[in-house]
C-alpha positions, -999 to +999 in steps of 0.1 A: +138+504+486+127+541+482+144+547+458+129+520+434+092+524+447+098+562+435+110+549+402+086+524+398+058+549+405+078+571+378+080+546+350+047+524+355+024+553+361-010+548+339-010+581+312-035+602+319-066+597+294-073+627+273-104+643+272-123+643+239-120+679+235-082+677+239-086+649+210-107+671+185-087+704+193-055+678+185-071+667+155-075+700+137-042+709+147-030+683+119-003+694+089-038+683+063-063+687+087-073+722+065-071+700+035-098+690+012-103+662-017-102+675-050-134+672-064-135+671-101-167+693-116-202+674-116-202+684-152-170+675-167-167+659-198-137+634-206-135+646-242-123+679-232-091+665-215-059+680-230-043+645-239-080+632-261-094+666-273-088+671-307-096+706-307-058+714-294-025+703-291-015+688-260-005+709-235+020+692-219+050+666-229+032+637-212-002+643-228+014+625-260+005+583-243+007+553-260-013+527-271-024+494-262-004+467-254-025+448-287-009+471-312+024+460-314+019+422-322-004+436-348+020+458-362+038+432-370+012+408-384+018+410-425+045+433-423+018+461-413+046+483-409+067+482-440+038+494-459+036+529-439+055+554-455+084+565-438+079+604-424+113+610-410+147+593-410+183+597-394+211+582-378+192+581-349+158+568-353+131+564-387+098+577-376+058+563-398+029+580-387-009+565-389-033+594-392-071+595-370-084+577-402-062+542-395-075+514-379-045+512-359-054+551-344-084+530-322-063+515-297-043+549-292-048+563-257-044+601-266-054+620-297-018+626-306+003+592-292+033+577-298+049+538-303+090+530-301+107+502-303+144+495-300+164+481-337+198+474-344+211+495-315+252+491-321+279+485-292+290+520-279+271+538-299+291+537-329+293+521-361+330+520-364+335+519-322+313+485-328+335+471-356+367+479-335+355+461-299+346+429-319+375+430-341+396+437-302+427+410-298+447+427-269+458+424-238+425+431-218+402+410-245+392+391-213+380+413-194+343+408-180+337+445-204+344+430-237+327+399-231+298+422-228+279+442-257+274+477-238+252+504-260+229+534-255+197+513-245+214+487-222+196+503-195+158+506-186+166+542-173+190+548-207+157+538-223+131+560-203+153+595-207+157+584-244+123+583-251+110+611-226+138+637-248+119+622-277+084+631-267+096+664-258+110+676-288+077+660-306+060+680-286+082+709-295+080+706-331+038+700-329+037+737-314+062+751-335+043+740-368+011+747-352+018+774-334-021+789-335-050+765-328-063+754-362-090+721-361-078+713-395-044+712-388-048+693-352-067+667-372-038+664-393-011+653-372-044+631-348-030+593-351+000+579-341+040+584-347+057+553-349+095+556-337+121+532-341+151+537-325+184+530-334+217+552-321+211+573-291+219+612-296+245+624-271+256+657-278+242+690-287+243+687-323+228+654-321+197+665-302+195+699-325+196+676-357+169+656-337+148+688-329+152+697-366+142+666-384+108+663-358+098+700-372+108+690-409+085+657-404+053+676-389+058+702-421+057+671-439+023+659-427+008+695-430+020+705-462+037+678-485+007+671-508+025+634-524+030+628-487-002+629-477-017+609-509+006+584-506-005+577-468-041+584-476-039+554-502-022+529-478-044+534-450-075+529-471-059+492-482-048+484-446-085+497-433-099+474-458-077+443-451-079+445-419-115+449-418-113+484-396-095+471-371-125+442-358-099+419-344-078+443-334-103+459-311-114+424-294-080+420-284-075+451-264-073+460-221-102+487-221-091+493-188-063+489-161-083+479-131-116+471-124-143+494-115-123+522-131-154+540-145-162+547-104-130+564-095-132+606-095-120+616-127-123+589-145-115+591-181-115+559-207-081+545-213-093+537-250-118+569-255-112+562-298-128+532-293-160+546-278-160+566-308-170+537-333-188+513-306 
């Protein structure tokens, strides 16, 4: 009985309350007690941001963003597309590009932004791999793999590393071409690159040839003078038939979530937009 009043006392025993003092001196003994919120300058101005200012390139990979959700149904509308010239073509993607000037370039989220889409991707990888698993008779022709039609972009991750080796070696190639700030030149490659995927590049030749053909199609833009006619003369037609881009713009997100404008930071997730409102 001694025994269990002893352990009773032990295990039921009230804690002792701790003083406030103990509390505060506990407090700023935290891991992020010594921390403080960053606190973005009272005079900052959006249009300096290194993924909207078109007085440089970006300076990072993921300052190249995309566009609004609106821009790819009306890509399609009237074949928008198919009257871009074509900038830069291989076995594994054929990239158009919209310069500032396009109606299209409203919706874009960052002065230099990007749009991909997946086309004709074959099974394996392969052209002649393709041919050869549809054409397969033998002995496993029943198994669940050939029932299925396995390629580079099967995947959602396949996809994202696919296009984040793109945007890189975009990137690359901006910097290469430009390699000293120049405002005419940034305004020059402003608008958007339209990729369109087909094979995905798997070796180290493939990715070099990639790397090469993104440099060759930014020379393009800077320097081919037919080029740059020719793509002067379609946008001016598609501006005009499309009236600027009027119903274009009313179909857009102008932001994510509500009450954006309030959070620290903030920048517009359309800023070429505010430009012509």
């Amino acid at each position: 009985m001694i025994m269990l009043r002893r352990l009773y006392s032990i295990t039921c025993k009230a804690p002792t309350p701790i003083s406030r003092r103990e509390f505060k001196q506990k407090l700023n003994r935290l891991p992020f007690a010594s921390v403080t919120p960053h606190q973005p300058p009272q005079n900052r101005d959006w249009r300096n941001e290194p993924h909207i200012s078109n007085k440089s390139l970006p300076s990072k990979p993921i300052d190249i963003r995309g566009v609004d959700a609106a821009a790819y149904p009306h890509l399609q509308k009237k074949l928008l597309l198919r009257g871009i010239p074509v900038l830069v073509q291989n076995k594994f993607f054929s990239v158009k590009f919209v310069d500032s000037t396009h109606h299209l370039s409203l919706v874009r989220k960052s002065n230099i932004a990007y749009t991909f889409s997946n086309y004709g991707t074959p099974v394996l990888n392969d052209n002649s791999l393709a041919i050869a698993f549809k054409e397969y008779k033998g002995t496993y022709k029943n198994l669940e793999f050939f029932k299925s039609q396995p390629h580079g972009t099967d995947t959602a991750c396949a996809r994202i590393q696919y296009r984040k080796r793109v945007k890189r070696s975009l990137f690359e190639a901006l910097h290469h071409e430009i390699p000293n700030s120049s405002d005419t030149k940034i305004r020059s490659v402003s608008g958007i690159f339209l990729f369109r995927f087909s094979t995905c590049p798997s070796t180290a030749e493939d990715f070099a040839l990639v790397d090469k053909d993104l440099k060759a199609g930014i020379a393009t833009i800077l320097r081919n003078k037919q080029y740059k006619a020719k793509l002067q003369l379609v946008t001016k037609q598609q501006n005009k038939e499309f009236k600027n881009g009027k119903a274009l713009v009313k179909q857009v997100t102008m932001e994510n979530t509500l009450g954006a404008k309030r959070v620290p930071g903030y920048y517009p997730k359309l800023p070429f937009i505010l430009e012509k409102i």
